[in-house]
C-alpha positions as CSV (number, residue, x, y, z in Angstrom):
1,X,-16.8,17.9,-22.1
2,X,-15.9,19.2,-25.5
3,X,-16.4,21.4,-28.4
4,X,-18.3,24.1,-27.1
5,X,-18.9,26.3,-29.2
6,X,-20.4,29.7,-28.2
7,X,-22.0,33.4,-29.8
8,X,-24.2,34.4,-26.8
9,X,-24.2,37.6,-26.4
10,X,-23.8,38.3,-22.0
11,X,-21.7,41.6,-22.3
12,X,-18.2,39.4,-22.4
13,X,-16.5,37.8,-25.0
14,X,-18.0,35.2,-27.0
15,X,-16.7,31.6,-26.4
16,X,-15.3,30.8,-29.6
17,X,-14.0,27.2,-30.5
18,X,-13.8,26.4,-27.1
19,X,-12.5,22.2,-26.2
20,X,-12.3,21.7,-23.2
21,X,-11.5,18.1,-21.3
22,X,-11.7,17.1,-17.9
23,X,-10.8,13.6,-16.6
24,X,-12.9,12.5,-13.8
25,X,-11.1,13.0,-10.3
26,X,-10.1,16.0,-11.4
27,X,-9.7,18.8,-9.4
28,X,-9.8,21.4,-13.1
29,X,-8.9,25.5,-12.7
30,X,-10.9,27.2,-15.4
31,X,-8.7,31.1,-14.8
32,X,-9.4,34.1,-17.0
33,X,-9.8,37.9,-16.9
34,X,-13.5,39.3,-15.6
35,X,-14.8,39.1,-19.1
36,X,-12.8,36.4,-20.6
37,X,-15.7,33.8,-20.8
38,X,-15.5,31.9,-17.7
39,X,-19.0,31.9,-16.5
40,X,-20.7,31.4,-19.7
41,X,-18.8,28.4,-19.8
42,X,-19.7,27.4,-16.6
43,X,-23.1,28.3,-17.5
44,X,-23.4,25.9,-20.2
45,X,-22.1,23.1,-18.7
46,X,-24.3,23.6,-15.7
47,X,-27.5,23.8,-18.7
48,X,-28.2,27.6,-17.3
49,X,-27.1,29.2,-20.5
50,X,-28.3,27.4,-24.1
51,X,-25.4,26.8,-26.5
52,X,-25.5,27.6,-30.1
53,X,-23.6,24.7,-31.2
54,X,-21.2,21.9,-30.3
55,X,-22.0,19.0,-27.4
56,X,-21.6,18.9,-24.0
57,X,-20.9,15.4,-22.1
58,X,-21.1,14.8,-18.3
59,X,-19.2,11.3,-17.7
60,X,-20.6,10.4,-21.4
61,X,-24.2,11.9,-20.7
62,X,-25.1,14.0,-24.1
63,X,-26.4,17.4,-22.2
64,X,-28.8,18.4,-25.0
65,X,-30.0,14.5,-25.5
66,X,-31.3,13.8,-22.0
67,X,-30.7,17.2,-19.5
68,X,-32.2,15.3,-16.5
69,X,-29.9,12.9,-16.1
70,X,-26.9,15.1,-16.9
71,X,-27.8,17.3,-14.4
72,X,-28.4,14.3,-11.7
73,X,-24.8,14.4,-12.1
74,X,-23.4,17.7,-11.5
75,X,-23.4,20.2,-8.3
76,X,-23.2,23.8,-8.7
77,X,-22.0,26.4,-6.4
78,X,-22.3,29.9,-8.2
79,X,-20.9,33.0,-7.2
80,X,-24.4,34.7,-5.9
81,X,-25.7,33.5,-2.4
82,X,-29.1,32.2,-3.8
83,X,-30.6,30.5,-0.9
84,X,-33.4,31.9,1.3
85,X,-31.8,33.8,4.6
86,X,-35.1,33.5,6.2
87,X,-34.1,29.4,6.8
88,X,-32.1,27.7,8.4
89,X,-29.3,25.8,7.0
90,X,-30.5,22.5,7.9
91,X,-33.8,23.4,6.5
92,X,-31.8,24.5,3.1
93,X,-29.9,21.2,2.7
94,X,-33.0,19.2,3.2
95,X,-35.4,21.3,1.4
96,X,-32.6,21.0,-1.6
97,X,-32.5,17.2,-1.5
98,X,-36.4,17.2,-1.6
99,X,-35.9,19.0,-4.4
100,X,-34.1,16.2,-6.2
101,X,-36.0,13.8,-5.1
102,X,-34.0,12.3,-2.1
103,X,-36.2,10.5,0.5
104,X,-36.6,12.9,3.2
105,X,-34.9,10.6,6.2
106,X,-32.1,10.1,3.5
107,X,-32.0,14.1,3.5
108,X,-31.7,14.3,7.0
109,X,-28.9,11.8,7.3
110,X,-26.6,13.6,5.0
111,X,-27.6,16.8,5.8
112,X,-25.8,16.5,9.2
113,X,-23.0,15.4,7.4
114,X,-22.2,17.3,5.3
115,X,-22.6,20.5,7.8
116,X,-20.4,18.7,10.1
117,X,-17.8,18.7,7.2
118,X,-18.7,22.4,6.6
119,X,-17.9,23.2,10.4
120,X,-21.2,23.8,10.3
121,X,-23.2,21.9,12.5
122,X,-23.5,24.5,15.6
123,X,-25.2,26.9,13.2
124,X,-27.6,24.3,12.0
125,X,-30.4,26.1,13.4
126,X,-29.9,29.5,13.1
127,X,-31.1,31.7,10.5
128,X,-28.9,32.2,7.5
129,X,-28.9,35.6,7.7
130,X,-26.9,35.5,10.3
131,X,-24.1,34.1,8.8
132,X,-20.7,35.7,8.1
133,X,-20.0,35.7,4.5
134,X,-17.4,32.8,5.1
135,X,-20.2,30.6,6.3
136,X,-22.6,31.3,3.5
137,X,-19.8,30.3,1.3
138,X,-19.4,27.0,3.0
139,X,-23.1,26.5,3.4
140,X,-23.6,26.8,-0.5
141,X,-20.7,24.0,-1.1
142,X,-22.8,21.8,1.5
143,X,-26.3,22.4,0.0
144,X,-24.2,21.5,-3.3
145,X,-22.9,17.8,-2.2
146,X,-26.4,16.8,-0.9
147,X,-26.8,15.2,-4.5
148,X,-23.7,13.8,-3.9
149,X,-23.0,14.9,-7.2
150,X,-20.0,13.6,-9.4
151,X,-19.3,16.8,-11.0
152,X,-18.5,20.0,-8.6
153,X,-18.4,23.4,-10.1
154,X,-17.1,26.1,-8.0
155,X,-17.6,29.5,-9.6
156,X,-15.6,32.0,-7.1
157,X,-16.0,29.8,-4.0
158,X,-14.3,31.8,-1.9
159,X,-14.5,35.3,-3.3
160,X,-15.1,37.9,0.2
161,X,-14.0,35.8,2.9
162,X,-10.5,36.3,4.7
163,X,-7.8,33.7,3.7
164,X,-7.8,31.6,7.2
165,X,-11.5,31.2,5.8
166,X,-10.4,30.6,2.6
167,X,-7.8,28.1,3.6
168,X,-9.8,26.1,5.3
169,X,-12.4,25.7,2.7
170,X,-9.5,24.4,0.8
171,X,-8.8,21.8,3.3
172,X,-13.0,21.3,2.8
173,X,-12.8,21.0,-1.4
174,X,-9.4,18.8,-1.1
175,X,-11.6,15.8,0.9
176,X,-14.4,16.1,-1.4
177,X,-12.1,15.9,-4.2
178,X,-9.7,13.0,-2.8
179,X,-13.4,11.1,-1.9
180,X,-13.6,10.8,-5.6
181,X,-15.6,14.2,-6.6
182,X,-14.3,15.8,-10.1
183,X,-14.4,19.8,-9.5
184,X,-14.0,22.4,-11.4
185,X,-13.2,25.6,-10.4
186,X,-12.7,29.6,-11.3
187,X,-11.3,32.4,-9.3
188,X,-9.4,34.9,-9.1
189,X,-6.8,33.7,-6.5
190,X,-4.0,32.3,-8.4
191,X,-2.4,31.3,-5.2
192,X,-5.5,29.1,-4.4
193,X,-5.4,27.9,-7.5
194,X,-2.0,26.4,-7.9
195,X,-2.6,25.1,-4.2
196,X,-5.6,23.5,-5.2
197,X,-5.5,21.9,-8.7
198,X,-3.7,19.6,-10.6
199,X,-4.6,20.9,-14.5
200,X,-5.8,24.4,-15.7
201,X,-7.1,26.5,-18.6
202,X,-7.0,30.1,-19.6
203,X,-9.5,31.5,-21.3
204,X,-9.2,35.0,-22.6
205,X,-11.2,37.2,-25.1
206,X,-13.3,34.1,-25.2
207,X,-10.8,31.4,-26.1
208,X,-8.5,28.7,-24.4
209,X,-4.8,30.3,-24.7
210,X,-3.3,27.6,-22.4
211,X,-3.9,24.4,-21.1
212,X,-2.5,21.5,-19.5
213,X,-1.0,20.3,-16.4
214,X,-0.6,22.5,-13.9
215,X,3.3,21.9,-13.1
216,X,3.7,20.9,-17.1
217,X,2.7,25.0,-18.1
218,X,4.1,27.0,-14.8
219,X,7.4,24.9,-16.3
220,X,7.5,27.0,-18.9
221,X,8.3,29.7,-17.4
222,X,12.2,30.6,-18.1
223,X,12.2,33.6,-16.0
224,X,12.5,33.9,-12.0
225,X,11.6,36.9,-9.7
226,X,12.7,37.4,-6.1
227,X,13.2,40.2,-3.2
228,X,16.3,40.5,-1.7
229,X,16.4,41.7,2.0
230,X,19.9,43.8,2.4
231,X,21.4,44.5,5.2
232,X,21.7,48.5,5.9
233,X,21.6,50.8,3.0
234,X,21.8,50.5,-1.2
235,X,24.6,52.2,-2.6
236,X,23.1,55.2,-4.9
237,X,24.4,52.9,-7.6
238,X,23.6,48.9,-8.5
239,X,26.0,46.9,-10.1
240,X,25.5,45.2,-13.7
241,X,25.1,41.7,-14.0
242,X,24.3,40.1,-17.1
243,X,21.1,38.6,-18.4
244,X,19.3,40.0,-15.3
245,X,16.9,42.7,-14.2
246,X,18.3,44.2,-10.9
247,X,16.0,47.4,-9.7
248,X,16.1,49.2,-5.9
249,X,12.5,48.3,-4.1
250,X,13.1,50.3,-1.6
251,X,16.4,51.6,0.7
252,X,17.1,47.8,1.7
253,X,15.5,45.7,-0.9
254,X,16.6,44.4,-4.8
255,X,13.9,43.4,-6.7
256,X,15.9,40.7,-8.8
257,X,14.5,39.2,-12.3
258,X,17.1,36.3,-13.4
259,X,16.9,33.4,-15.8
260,X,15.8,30.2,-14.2
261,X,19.1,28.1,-15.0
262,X,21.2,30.9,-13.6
263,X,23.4,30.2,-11.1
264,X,22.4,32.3,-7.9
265,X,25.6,32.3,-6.8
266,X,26.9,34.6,-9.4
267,X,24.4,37.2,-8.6
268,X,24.8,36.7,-4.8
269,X,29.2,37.2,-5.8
270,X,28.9,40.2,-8.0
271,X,26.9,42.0,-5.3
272,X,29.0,41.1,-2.6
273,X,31.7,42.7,-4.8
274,X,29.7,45.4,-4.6
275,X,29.6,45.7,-1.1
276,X,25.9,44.6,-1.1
277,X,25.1,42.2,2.0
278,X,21.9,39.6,1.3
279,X,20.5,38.9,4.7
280,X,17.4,37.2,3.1
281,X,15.6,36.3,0.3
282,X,12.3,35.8,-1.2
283,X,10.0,35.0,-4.0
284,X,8.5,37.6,-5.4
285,X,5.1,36.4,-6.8
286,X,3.6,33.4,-7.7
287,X,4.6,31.5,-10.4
288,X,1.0,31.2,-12.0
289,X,0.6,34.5,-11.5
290,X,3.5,35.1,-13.4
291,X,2.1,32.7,-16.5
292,X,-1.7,34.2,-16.3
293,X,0.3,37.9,-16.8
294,X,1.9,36.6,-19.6
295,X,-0.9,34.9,-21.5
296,X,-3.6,36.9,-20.8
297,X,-1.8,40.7,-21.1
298,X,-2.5,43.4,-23.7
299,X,0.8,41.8,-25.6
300,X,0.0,38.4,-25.3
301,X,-3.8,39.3,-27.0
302,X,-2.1,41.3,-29.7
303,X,0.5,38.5,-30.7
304,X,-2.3,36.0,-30.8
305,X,-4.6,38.3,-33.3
306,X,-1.6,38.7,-35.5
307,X,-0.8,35.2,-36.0
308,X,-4.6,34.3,-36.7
């Protein structure tokens, strides 16, 4: 997919230049503010939302030049639930393959597979509306892979649900991936997505500021963050220690910002001087968190504007 170029006007930020490439196996994170651009790029991949310019390929298929087939290819699971509540979700899944043309006994076949692999198959016939949220979510990633499409999108999959639910959807979208599926995927868990994928891209204000392997960008980070758990009380005052950010969290914990290639030790010495006693230690946030801050903040934006 690439050169997608965009001026639609949704309410959000107009895609603007956007290239975007994803190898096939991929499992792709496509992370941004709420407004950044994310879904209208999502939605013209998926053909929901007409571009104004640029192409669009789908493992070489031309998306303007011949939709059908492009679309044979790809399985979308958006963030809405936009199945009927009044069936059940066997009748869904094979009511969906009908839809694309898959023999019915075919249907059926794969329809108990794939809500077996949903942990779904004791709710086969019940009505949807029943569901918890967390099921509906893995009900509309099995109504997707009825195609068995090559292409997965996953726009918010697992926005709502609790994160045992969420972690064991993960477990779900890491099979379909490692059986050969390329998926993309938005959301605003940073934590799922540096689990999850192995390259990224963040958009904001409508265009790519990053992208790249996932470990190749959170390496550039210089800067490491970490709660220190101290035993009894902080003195009223902290110690200096050079080249780092030392701040009370609380009565027994440092919040401690340090340079990645500093030696821990030093810090851990200069307390203990101190008469400061570590008892434990922790990270403080995720690193991609860390990296999305940095790239997508009001000072990354303005930096950005001034070197255009």
């Amino acid at each position: 997919m690439r050169d997608l170029r965009k001026t639609y006007d949704t309410g959000v930020e107009a895609l603007k230049g956007i290239s975007l490439d994803v190898r096939p196996g991929d499992f792709y994170a496509l992370l941004g503010p709420n407004g950044a651009g994310k879904s209208t790029l999502i939605g013209i991949v998926s053909s929901l939302v007409n571009k104004t310019s640029g192409e669009v390929r789908i493992f070489g298929v031309d998306l303007s030049a011949d939709r059908d087939a492009a679309m044979r290819l790809i399985g979308l699971v958006p963030q809405e639930m936009n199945f009927n509540f009044f069936e059940t979700p066997f009748d869904i899944l094979v009511n969906y393959a009908g839809f694309y043309g898959l023999p019915r006994a075919e249907a059926l076949v794969r329809a108990e597979e794939e809500l077996k692999r949903a942990q779904l198959w004791d709710k086969a016939r019940t009505m949807s509306r029943t569901l918890s949220g967390g099921m509906k979510r893995r009900l509309m990633i099995a109504r997707a892979m009825m195609t068995r499409p090559r292409l997965l999108i996953l726009d918010e999959p697992t926005a709502g649900v609790d994160i045992e639910i969420r972690r064991g959807m993960w477990k779900t979208l890491k099979e379909i991936n490692a059986s050969g599926t390329t998926i993309i995927l938005t959301t605003h868990y940073l934590e799922e997505a540096e689990n999850l994928c192995r390259n990224l891209a963040i958009i904001d204000r409508g265009t790519i500021v990053e992208q790249g392997p996932m470990r190749t960008l959170l390496a550039k980070l210089d800067v490491e963050g970490f709660l220190l758990d101290i035993e009894g009380h902080l003195p009223a005052t902290l110690p200096t220690i050079q080249d780092t950010a030392l701040i009370a969290h609380d009565d027994h914990t440092l919040d401690l910002e340090m340079p990645r290639n500093m030696d821990l030790n030093r810090v851990f010495a200069t307390l203990d001087a101190a008469g400061i006693r570590v008892r434990s230690m922790r990270t403080k946030s995720n690193r991609l968190e860390e990296l999305f801050v940095r790239l997508t903040g009001d000072d990354a934006a303005a930096r950005r504007e001034q070197a255009a």
